[in-house]
N, C-alpha and C positions, 0 to 999 in steps of 0.2 A: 353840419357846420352851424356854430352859433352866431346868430347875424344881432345879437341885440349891442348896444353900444358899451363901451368899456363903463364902469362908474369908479369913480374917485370920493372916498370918503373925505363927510369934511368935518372931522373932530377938535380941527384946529392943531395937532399935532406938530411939535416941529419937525423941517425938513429932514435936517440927521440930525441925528442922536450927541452927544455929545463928545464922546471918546471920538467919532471921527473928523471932528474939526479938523485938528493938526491935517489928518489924513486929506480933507478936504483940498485944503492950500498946500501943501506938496504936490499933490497930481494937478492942480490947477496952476504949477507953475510953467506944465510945459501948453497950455492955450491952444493954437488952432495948432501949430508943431505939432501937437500932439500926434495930429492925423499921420506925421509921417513915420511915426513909431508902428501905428498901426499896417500904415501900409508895408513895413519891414517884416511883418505879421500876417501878413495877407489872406497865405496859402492857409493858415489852419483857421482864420475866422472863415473864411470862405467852408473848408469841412465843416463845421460847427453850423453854420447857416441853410447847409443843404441835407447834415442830416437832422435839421428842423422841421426844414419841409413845408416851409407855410404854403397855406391856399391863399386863393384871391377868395377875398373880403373876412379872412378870418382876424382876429384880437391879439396881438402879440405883442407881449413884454419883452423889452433888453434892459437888464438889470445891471448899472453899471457902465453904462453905453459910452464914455468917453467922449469923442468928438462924434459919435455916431455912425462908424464903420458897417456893424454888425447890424445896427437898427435898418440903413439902406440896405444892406442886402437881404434881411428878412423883407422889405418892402417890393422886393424886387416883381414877386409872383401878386404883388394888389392887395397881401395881407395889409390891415391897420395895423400901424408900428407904435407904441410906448417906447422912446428912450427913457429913463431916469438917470443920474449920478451925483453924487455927492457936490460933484465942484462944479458950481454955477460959471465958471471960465470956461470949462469944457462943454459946456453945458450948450453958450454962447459961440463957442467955436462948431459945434454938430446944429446948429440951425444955420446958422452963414453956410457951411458946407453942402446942407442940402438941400433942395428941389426949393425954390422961395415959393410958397402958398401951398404947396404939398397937403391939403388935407388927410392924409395916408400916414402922415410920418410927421407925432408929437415929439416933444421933450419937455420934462420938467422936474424939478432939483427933488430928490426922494435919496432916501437910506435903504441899504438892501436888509437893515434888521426888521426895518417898519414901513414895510411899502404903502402906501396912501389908498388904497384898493379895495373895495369888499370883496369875499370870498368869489373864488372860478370864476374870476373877472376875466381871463383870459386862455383861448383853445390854444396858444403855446407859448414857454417862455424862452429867453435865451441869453445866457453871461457869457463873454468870451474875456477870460483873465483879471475877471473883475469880482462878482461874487467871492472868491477867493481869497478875496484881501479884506473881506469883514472882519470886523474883530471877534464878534460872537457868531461863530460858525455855526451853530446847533439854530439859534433864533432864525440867520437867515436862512440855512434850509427849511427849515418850519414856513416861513413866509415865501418861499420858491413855491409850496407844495399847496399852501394857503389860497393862492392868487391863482392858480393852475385847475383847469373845470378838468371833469371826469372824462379820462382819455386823452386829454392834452400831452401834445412834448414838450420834454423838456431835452434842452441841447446845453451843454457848458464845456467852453475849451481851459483846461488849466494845465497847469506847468507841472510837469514830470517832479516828483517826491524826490528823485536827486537826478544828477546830471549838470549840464551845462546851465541854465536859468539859475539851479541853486548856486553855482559858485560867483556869479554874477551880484544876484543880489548879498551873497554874504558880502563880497567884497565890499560893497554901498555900507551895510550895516555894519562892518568892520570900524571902516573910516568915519563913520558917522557917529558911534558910540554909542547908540541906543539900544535898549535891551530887544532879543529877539523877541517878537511874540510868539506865546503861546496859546494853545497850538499855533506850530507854524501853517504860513496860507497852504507851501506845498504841501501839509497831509492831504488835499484836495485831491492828490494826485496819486494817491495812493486808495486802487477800488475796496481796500478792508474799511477804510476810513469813510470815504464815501457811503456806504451800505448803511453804516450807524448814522447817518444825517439823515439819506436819502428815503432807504429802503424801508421805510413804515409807508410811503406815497406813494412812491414810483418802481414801478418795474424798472431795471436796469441791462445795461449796457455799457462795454467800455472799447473802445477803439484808440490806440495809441497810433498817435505821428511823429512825422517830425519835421520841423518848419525853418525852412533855407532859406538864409540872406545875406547878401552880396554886398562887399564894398572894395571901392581899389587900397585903400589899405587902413592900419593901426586910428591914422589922424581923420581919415574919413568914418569911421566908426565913433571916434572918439565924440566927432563935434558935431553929427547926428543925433548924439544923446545928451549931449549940454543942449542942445538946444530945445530937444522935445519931451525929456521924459524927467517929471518933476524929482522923483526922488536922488534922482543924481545932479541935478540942478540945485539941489537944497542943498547935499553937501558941498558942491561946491561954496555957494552961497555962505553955509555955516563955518570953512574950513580958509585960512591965511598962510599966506607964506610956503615954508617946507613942506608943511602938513598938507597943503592944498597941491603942492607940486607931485607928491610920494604919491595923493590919491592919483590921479590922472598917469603918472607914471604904473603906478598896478593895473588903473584899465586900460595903457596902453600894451601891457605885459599880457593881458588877460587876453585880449584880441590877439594878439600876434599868431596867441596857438591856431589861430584859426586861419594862417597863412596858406595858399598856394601860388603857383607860377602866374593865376590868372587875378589875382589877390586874395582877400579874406572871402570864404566860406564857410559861414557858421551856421551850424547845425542845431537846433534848440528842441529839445523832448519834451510831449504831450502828447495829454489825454484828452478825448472827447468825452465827455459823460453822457449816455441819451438816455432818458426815460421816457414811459408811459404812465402818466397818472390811473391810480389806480382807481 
């Protein structure tokens, strides 16, 4: 175990990079809400987290940390936690959420292209649904593998290459009108894909799940996600009248399938990614 302290370089660098502003203030519209997105997410950051594995007093990155889900539960075992994410709302919301004086568990606003860190600054790292949405996918694996000392794990939960998550967000991006990025995040979720990011670092692994959550029905779904989860919040935001009603009407259509006698259970497909720094 490496006990020396984490180091943050200080180049002056901006926090993110530019292309993810937008991205910035979209996810920072859903605030400390956000947390309940995550907690509808639970059961796979929780996989993600324990096949991390942190020790007490080791240096662990969460890349992407949102309100800080992932970050407290790598802190669980007395690892020193790093959250970082783009959107200083969220940012703000994962300190109010946790432990107030917590020496053990930082946060502070970084890009997962250009993490703020000298090299093997940390014995493990961990993204859960976050990495994923960088724009330059190749950069920030580079920089996962960069920040990661010799032996370290690495843990990342992302959303299944198709399935239930992809019709979701297409829907968002439908109504929204912006163009898909490419690569899309779900190649993430695809281990061919993975291995060309990954696999010059890290020894791999891949573990698929799939992560349950409940609600009594269509409208309790609905306004769960107006509430905390920014890119659906931004269309509505962007969207008036019919146009705004069609949307929320498709995500009330979209939830429905996921109807039973006890109400909605929905099912959503993922991967774990675990590595070993090589």
């Amino acid at each position: 175990m490496n006990s020396q302290p984490r180091q943050s370089t200080n180049d002056r660098r901006p926090a993110i990079r530019p292309h993810h502003e937008d991205a910035a203030r979209t996810w920072g519209l859903g605030g400390r809400d956000y947390d309940n997105i995550s907690f509808g997410i639970s059961d796979a950051l929780a996989h993600a987290a324990q096949r991390l594995n942190p020790a007490l007093g080791q240096d662990i990155l969460d890349v992407a940390t949102g309100t800080g889900w992932s970050a407290r539960n790598a802190a669980r075992t007395g690892a020193r936690v790093t959250g970082v994410d783009i959107s200083p709302e969220l940012l703000h919301a994962a300190e109010e959420l946790s432990r107030p004086g917590d020496r053990e568990l930082t946060f502070q606003q970084a890009d997962a292209e250009d993490l703020p860190f000298a090299d093997a600054s940390f014995d493990g790292v961990i993204s859960t649904f976050g990495v994923m949405f960088a724009a330059d996918q190749q950069r920030a694996a580079r920089e996962l593998g960069r920040v990661c000392r010799k032996g370290g794990r690495l843990s990342l939960a992302v959303w299944a290459s198709d399935g239930t998550v992809r019709d979701f967000l297409g829907l968002i991006g439908q109504h929204s009108g912006a163009p898909a990025p490419e690569p899309s995040p779900l190649a993430w979720g695809d281990p061919d894909h993975v291995r060309t990011l990954l696999g010059d670092d890290f020894e791999l692994w891949f573990e698929p799940g799939i992560n349950n959550h409940y609600f009594d029905s269509v409208e309790d779904a609905r306004e769960w996600y107006e509430r905390g989860f920014g890119p659906m919040k931004q269309v509505i935001s962007d969207l008036q009248g019919d146009r705004q009603a069609a949307f929320l009407e498709d995500i009330d259509r979209y939830h429905g399938k996921f109807a039973t006698d006890a109400g909605l259970h929905i099912r959503r497909e993922y991967l774990v990614i675990i590595g070993r720094r090589k």
